[in-house]
N, C-alpha and C positions, 0 to 999 in steps of 0.2 A: 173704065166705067165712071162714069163724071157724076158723081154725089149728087142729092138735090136736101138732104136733112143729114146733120150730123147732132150725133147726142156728144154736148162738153162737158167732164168731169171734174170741175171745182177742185184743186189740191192745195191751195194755201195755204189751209191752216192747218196742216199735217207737212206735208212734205216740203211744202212754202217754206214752213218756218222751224222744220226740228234741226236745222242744219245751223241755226242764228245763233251767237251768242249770245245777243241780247234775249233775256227771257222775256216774253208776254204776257200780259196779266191776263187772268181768265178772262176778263171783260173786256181787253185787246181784242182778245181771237175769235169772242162771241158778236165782238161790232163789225170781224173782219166779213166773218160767215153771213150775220145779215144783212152786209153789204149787197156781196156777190149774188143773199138771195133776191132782195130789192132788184138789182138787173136781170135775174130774171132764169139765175140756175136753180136748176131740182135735182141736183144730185151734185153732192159735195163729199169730200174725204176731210175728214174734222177732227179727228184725234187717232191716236195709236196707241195700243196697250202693253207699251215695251217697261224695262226696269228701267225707274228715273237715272238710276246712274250712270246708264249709257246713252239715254236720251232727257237730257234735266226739260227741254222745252216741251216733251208730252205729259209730265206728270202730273197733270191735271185733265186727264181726259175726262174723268167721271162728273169733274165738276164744270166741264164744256158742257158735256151732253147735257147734265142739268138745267145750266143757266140758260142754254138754247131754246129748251122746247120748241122744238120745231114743230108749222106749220104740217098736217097730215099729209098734204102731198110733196115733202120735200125727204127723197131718200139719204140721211146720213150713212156715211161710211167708217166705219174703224175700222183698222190694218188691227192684224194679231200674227203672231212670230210661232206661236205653238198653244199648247191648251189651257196653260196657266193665263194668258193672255186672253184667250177665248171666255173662259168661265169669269172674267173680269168683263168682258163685254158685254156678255149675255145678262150680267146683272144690271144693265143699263138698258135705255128705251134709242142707241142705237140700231137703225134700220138696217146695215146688211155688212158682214162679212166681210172682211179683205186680207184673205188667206196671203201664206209667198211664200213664192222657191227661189233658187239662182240656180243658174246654167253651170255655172263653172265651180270647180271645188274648194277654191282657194278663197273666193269673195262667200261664198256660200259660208266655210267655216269663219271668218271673219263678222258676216252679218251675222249668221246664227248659230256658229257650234255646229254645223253637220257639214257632211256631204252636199252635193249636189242631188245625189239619189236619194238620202235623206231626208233632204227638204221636200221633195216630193212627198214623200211618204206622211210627212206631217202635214204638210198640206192639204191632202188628202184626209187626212183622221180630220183636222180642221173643217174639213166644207161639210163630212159626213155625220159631224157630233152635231154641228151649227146647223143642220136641214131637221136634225129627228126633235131637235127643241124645237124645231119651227122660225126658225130665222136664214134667213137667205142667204150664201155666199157664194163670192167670187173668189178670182185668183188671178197674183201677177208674176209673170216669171223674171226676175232680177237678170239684168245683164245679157240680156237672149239675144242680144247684137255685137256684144264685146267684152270683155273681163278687163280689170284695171291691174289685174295681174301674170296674170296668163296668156291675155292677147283674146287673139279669135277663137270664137265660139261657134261648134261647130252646128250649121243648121240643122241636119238630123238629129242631134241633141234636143234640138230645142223641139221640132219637132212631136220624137216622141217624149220629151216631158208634156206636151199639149197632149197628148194622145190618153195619157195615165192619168191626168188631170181629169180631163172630162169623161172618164168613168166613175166616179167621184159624184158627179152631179153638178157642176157650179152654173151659176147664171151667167156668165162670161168668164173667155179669160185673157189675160190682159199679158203683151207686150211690153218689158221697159225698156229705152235703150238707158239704163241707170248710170253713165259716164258718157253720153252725148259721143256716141262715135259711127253709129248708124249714118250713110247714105242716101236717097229716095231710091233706085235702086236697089240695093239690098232690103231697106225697108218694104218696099212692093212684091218682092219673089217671098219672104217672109210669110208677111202676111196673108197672101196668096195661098202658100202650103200649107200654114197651120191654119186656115180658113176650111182650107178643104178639106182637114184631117178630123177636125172637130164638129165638120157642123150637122146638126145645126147651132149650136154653142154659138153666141156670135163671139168677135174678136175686140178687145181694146184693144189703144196704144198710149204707152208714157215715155214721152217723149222729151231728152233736154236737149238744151242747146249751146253743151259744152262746146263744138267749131264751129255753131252759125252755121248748123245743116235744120235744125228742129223743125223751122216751121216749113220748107220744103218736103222733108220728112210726112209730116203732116199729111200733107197732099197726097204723097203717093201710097199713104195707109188707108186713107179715104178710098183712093182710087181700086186698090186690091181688095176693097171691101170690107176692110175694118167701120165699125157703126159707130166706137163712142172714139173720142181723144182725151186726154188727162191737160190738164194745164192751168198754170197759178199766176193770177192778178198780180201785174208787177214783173214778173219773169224770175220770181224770189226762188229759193230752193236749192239742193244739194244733198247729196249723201255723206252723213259723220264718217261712215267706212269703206267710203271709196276716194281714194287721194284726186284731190283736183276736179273733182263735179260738182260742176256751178249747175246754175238755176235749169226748173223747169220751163221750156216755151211758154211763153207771156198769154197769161187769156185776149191781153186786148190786139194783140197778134196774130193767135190766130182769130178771133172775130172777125178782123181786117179782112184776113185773106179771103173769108168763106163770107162772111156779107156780102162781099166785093163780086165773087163769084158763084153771087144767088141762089148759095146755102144756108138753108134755113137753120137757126138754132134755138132762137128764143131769147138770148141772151141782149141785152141792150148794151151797144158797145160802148156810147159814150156815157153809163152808167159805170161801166166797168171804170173806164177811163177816169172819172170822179172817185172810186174806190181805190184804185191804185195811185193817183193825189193823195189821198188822206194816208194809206199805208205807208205812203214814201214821207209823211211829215212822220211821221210815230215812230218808224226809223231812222228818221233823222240824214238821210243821203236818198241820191239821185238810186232808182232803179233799173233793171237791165233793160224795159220793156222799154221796143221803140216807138211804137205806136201813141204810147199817155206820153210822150213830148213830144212828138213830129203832131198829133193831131186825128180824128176821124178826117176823111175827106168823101164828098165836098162838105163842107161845116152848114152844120142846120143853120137855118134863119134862128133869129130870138127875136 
């Protein structure tokens, strides 16, 4: 099924950068986010409501949201781990939700002190506490293509963790592969099954690009019929507890592909391409994304 709109989900200034040692000043991450909105995204992941001591680069999410005041039609997103994190959300004028499980038991107790069935289950209290106050959630399931300690993860797992999600209520729910070891293949039979188990729920995907499969990836989530993709300006990003996961796929990457292949997004590419210039001066080094150095092609006139 050959796409003709894909909705991109803005992760930079959450997952971009909680992986950085260099911390970000609030006004970093508030110029990073009106960057990416100036090119032309409406729907960003901006802060996470985790304990500063495991994540030092989110503990300012409250003073994100603040300083942002986002535009009415641009949907913010905060990640929350469980309901301590929730009831921190909800006292802020973040827009929606973003509950998580893990697939596997071992990254699961690692990210969050539970099980795999566990995290379900919080998960779940999460989307059902966050709808009766009147605020929208989603849900991502961690590592639904691979564990960084266990290996392969098994599809019917992942499956029906989709299955118990979307009785719960969420507005989507989301794919990660969170240590880049997913396929296009694997990612398209995926997508496919838990498209069809859930819907109408539609499906994300968050996708990196730990072996340089990400933005191929990409493609074949689109094609299985996943609606939205995740992906951060730059190709920045990583998980603190998962060994070895580099960056999210580069927003001006995938642009390329889907501009290229006259998919609609909204997103202006070589606005991006200027925003990931300036993130890459603030951090002081070259970034993963290949696109803001090779160039948009063909180059506008000036």
């Amino acid at each position: 099924m050959r796409p003709i709109v894909a909705e991109i989900v803005e992760v930079s200034a959450r997952d971009g950068l909680q992986n950085e040692k260099q911390i970000f000043s609030t006004d970093q991450k508030i110029s990073l986010i009106r960057g990416m909105i100036a090119a032309g995204a409406r729907r960003l992941e901006i802060a996470s409501f985790v304990r500063a001591d495991r994540v030092p680069q989110m503990a300012d999410a409250e003073a994100v949201i603040t300083g942002l005041d986002a535009p009415e039609d641009i949907v913010t997103i905060g990640l929350v781990m469980n309901k301590r994190g929730l009831h921190r959300a909800l006292d802020t004028a973040i827009g929606q939700i973003g509950a998580v499980c893990v697939a596997s038991d071992s990254f699961a107790q690692r990210n969050q002190g539970q099980t795999s069935v566990e995290s379900v289950d919080v998960a779940c209290e999460v989307i059902r506490f966050a709808h009766a106050e009147g605020r929208p959630a989603q849900v991502t399931i961690g590592a639904a293509f691979g564990c960084p300690f266990e290996g392969e993860v098994a599809p019917a797992h992942v499956v029906a963790m989709a299955r118990r999600l979307a009785e719960a209520g969420p507005v989507e729910i989301g794919l990660a592969d969170t240590i880049g070891v997913a396929v296009p293949a694997q990612v398209f039979e995926l997508v496919a099954t838990v498209r069809e188990a859930i819907s109408p729920i539609p499906v994300r995907v968050h996708l990196h690009n730990t072996r340089n499969t990400g933005i191929a990836n990409a493609w074949a989530a689109l094609e299985a019929g996943a609606v939205t993709l995740d992906s951060a300006v730059g190709g920045i990003g990583g998980c603190p507890f998962a060994p070895n996961a580099t960056g999210n796929i580069a927003t001006e990457d995938l642009l390329y592909l889907l501009d290229r292949s006259k998919v609609t997004t909204g997103i202006d590419l070589d606005a991006t391409i200027a925003t990931a210039g300036w993130l890459a001066k603030e951090m002081g080094r070259d970034l993963p994304a290949m696109v803001s150095r090779s160039g948009n092609f063909p180059k506008r006139s000036t």
